[in-house]
C-alpha positions in Angstrom: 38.2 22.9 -21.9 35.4 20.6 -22.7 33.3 20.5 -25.9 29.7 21.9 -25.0 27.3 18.8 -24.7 25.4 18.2 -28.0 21.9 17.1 -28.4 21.8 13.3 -28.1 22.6 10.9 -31.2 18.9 9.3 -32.9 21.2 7.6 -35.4 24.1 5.7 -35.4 27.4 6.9 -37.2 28.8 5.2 -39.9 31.1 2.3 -39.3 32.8 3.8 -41.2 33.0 7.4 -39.4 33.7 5.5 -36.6 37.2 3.5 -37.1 38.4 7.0 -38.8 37.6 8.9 -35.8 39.6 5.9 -33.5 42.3 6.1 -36.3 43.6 9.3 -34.6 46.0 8.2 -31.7 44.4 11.0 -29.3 41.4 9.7 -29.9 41.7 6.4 -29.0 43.6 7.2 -26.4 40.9 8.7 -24.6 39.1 5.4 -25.4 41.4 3.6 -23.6 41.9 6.2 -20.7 37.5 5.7 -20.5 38.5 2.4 -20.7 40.7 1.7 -18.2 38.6 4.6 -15.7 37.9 2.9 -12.1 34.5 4.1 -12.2 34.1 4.4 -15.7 34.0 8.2 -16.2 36.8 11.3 -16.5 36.8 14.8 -15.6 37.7 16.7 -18.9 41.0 17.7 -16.4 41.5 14.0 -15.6 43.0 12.8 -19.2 46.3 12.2 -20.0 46.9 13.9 -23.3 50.0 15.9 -25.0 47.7 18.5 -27.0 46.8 21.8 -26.1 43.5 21.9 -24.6 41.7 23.9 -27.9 43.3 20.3 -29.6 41.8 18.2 -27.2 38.7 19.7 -27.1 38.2 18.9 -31.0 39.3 15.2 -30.3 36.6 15.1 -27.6 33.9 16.5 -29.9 34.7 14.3 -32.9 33.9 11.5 -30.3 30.8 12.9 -29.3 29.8 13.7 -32.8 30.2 10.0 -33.9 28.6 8.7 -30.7 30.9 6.8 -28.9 31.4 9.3 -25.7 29.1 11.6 -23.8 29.4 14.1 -21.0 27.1 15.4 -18.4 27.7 18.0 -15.6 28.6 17.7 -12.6 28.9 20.9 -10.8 31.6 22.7 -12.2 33.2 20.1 -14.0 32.2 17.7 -17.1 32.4 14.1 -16.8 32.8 12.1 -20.1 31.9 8.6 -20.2 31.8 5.9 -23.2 28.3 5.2 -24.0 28.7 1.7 -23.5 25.2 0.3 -24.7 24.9 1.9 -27.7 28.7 0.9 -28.6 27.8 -3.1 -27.6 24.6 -2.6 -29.6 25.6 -1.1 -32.8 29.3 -1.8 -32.9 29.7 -4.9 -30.7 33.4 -6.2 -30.3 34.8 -2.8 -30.8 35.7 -2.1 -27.6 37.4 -5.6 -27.1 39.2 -4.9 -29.7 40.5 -1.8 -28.5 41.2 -3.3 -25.2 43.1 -5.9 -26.8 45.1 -4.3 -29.5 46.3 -1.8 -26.1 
């Protein structure tokens, strides 16, 4: 179970909002599962995680909601993807930092 796709971010989330939503380790896990992704996208089905699905589902959308993942469709599945650019742009180093403290 996926969080339904929200209406795209105009502004950014607080730095703030941001480093408490990657405090949660299921959260930044599926940072660093996006992360580490060959191609740089996941099925919602493709994560690692050791919530229920209802659980994850929050943890996806509290992602979403601060703007550092989005999905899109692809058939019957939902592929979720960091949105790189916009992290680089109005966070940069966050996400080497993440890689590094893995």
């Amino acid at each position: 179970m996926c969080p339904t796709p929200s209406k795209p971010k105009t502004q950014a989330a607080s730095l703030d909002r941001v480093m408490k939503s990657l405090g949660d380790p299921v959260r930044l896990s599926i940072v660093r599962q996006l992360l580490a992704a060959a191609d740089g996208e996941l099925a919602c089905g493709g994560f690692e995680y050791d919530v229920t699905k209802q659980t994850f589902s929050h943890h996806l959308a509290i992602l979403e909601e601060v703007g550092l993942v989005q999905g899109r469709p692809d058939g019957t599945r939902r592929l979720i993807s960091l949105r790189l650019d916009h992290i680089e742009r109005v966070y940069p180093g966050l996400l080497e930092l993440i890689r590094a403290a893995a």
